[in-house]
N, C-alpha and C positions, 0 to 999 in steps of 0.2 A: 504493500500500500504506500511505499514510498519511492519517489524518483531524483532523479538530482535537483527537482525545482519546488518538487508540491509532497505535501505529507496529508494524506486524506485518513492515517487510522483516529484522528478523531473521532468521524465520522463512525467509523466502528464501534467506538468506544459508546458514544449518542446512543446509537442503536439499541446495544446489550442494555444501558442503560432504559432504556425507554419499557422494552420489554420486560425486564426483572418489575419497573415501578409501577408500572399501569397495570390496572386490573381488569381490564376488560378493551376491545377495538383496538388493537395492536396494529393499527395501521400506520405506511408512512407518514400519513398527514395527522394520527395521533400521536407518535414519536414524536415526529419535528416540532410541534405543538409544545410538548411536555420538556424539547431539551433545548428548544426555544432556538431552531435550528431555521435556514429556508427549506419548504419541504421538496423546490426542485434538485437544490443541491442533496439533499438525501437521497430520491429518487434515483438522481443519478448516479453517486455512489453506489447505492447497492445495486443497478445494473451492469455498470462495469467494473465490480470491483472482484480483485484476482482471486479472492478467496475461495477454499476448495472443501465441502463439503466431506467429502474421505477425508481429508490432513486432518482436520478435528477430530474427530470419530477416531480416526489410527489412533490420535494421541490423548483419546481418553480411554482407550482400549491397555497404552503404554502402562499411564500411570495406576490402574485397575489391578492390570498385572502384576505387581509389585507390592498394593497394596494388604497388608495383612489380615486385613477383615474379608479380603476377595477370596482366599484361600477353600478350598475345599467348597466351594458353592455348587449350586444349582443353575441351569441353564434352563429358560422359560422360552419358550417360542407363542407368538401369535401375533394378532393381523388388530389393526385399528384402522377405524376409516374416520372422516372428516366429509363434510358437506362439503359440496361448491355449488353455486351459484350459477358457472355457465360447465360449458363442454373442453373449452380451450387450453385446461391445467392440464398435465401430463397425468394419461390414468383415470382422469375424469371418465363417468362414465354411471347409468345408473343400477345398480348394484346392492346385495344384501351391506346394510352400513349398520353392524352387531349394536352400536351406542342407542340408535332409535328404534333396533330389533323391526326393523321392513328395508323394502327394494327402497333406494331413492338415490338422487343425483349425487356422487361422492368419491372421492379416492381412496384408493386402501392401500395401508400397507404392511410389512409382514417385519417382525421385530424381536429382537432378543433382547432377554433381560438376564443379568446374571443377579439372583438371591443368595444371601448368609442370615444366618439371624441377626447380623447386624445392619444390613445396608442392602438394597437394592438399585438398580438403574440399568437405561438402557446402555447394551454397550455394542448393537449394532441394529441396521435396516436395512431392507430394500425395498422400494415402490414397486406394487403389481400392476402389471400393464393388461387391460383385459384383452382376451383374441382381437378382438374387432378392432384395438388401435394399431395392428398388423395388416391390416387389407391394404391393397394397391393405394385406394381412393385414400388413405390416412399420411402418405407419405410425406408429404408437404408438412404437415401436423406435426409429424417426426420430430424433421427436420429443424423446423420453427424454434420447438421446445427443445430443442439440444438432444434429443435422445443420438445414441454412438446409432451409427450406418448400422452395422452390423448383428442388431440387437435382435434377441428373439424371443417370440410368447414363451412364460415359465408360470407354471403352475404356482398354486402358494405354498405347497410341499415341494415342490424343488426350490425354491426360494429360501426357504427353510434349511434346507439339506446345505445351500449356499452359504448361507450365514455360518450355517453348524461349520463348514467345513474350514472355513476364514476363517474365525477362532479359534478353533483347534489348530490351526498354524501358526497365529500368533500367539500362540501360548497362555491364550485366558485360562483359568484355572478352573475347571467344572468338572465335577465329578461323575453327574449324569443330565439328562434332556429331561423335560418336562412339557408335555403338550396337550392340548384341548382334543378334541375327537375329529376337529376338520384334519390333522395332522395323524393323530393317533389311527385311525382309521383308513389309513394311508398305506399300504404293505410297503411298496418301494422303498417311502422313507424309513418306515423300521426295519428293512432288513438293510437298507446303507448304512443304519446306527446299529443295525447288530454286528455286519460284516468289517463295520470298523473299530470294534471291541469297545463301543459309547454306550453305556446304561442308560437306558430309556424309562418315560413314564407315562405312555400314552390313552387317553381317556377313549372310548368306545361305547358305541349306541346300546343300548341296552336287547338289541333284538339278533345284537351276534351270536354265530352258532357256534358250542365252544365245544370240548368232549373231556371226557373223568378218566376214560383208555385211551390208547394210543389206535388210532380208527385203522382200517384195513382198507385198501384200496382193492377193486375188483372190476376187469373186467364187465362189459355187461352187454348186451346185442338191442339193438332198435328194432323196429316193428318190421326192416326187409330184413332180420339175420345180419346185418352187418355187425363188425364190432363198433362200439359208439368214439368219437372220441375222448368223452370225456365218462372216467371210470366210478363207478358206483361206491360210496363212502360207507361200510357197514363198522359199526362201534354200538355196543352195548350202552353206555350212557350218555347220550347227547341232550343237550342241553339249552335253552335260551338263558342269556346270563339273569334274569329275576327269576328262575327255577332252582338257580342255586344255591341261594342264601340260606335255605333251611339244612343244606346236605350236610354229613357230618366230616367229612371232608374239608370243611373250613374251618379256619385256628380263624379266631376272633380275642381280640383285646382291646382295653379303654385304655386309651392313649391320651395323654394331655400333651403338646407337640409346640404350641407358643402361645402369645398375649397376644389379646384381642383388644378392641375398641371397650371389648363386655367382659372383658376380662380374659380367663385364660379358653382356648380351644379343647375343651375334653368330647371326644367320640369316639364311639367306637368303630374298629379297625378288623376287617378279614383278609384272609388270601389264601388260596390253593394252589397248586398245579394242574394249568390245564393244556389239551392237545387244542391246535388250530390243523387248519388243511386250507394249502392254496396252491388249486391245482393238484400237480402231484407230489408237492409237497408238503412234509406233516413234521409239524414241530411242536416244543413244549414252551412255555410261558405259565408266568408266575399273572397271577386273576389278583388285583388288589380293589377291595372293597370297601369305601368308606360309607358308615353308615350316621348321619347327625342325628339321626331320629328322625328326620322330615323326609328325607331326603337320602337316596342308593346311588350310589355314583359307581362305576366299574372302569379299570383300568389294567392296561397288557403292561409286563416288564418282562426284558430279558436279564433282570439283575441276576444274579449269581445263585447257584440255589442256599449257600451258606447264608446267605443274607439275611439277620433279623428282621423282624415286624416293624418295630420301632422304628431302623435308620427306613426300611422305606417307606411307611409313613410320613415320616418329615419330608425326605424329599417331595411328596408327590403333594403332603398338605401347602407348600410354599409357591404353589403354581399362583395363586392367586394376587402373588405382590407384582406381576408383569401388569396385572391391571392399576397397581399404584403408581408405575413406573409410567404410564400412560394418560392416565390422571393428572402427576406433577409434572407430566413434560406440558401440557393441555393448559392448565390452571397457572400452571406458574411462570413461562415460556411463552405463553400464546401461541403452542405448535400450531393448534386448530384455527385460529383468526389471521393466518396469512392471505392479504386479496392479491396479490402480485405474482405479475407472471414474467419471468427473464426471458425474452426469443430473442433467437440467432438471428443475426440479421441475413 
């Protein structure tokens, strides 16, 4: 932000300033306003100014790394959307936007958070671009918004898997993944966090088919005598996961796991071993079941079979701080109140 004639990081400085103090319209004519700035020189500033979105992010990822409370944490994954107004933001598009729980005009995006009991925050993103900003006719649009030439539609699980994988090279410190059931529900992703030896903690619809034995795959013929190609699953106890709860099969415990707003979190806590089958293949996962009293929640792990009740519990109870992580970026940041849009010229 500096050259041999002009020094515009004030400008900068205004900015962060503006947003930390205002509570609400974080726009640049409500900065400029607040830091008693002109708001075309702000304007302009922030459209030509060199600053790079990764160089931050790397270097809060740096100091993360290092820091002692980061140690031994939990890896959160999920998606936040934001409203917009028009079609023209990158990603705009209308779309399920989880905040107002319906379709409507918004961008989403897909984000990690790493959890300790001490601290959480995010410490990476990426924006999902839906199919449709891939068509021929969108290309111009691309362009405008800066998107790289060469970019391609990514689901929100590989998106996911993306982040996972950038982290794990920078060396964040996360002990296992923790994700909602758009992700959990994902086989892809959990077999590239099982194949790359990442402890997972993924949540699942409650109407998956699980099994108590290890199932038999069989041969089977179609109505001409052919063989079919896909083989018949025969297993003695099959299951939908709200059939299981009663089985005696499940080690259950009341676990008090952290502090609440209401004090501390006490629930109780189940988990079995169960088979899956995808395709022709049949493998074992750990079933983790928490139950509040109101509410069954069921989740796959490939943690280790030594693994106590308690340390996976905690992990899987601490999914819920990525939504705090989302919150104070929103509330405190005005991630959600940016109206501005940078195009390439």
């Amino acid at each position: 932000m500096r050259t041999k004639t002009h020094d515009t990081s004030g400008y900068g400085v205004a900015y962060l300033r503006g947003l930390l103090r205002l509570q609400e319209s974080r726009t640049y004519t409500a900065i400029s306003r607040e830091q008693m700035l002109p708001m075309q020189n702000m304007q302009q500033f922030m459209s030509d100014s060199p600053w790079a979105g990764a160089n931050l992010i790397e270097q809060v990822q740096t100091e993360v790394r290092s820091h002692p409370a980061c140690q031994a944490a939990v890896l959160v994954l999920d998606e936040s959307a934001d409203e917009k107004g028009g079609q023209t933001s990158a990603g705009a598009k209308r779309q399920y936007n989880g905040r107002l729980g319906k379709v409507d005009l918004c961008q989403v995006g897909v984000f990690a958070a790493l959890v300790t009991p001490q601290a959480w925050l995010w410490v990476d993103g990426e924006l999902y671009l839906p199919a449709d900003w891939f068509e021929p006719d969108q290309a111009a649009l691309r362009h405008k918004g800066g998107l790289p030439a060469g970019q391609q539609f990514q689901t929100k699980p590989q998106l996911a898997w993306q982040l996972v994988q950038r982290l794990r090279q920078r060396g964040l410190p996360f002990t296992a993944v923790a994700m909602d059931d758009l992700y959990g529900r994902n086989i892809e992703l959990c077999q590239q966090l099982d194949e790359a030896g990442i402890e997972y903690y993924g949540d699942v619809p409650a109407n998956t088919i699980v099994y108590l034995d290890c199932p038999q795959l069989e041969s089977r013929l179609t109505k001409r005598g052919k063989v079919a190609k896909r083989k018949r699953i025969v297993a003695q106890h099959r299951y939908q996961l709200p059939e299981l709860v009663h089985q005696p099969d499940i080690e259950w415990l009341t676990l008090t796991l952290r502090p609440t707003a209401r004090g501390q979190l006490t629930d109780r806590w189940g988990r079995c071993r169960v088979w899956l089958v995808d395709g022709e293949r049949r493998y074992q996962r750990w079933l983790l079941i928490p139950d509040t009293g109101k509410q069954l929640t069921f989740s796959l792990s490939n943690a280790p079979v030594t693994t106590n009740l308690e340390t996976m519990a905690w992990r899987k109870a601490h999914r819920v701080f990525i939504e705090c992580s989302n919150q104070n970026s929103k509330s405190d940041f005005g991630w959600d109140e940016l109206q501005a849009v940078k195009y390439r010229a």
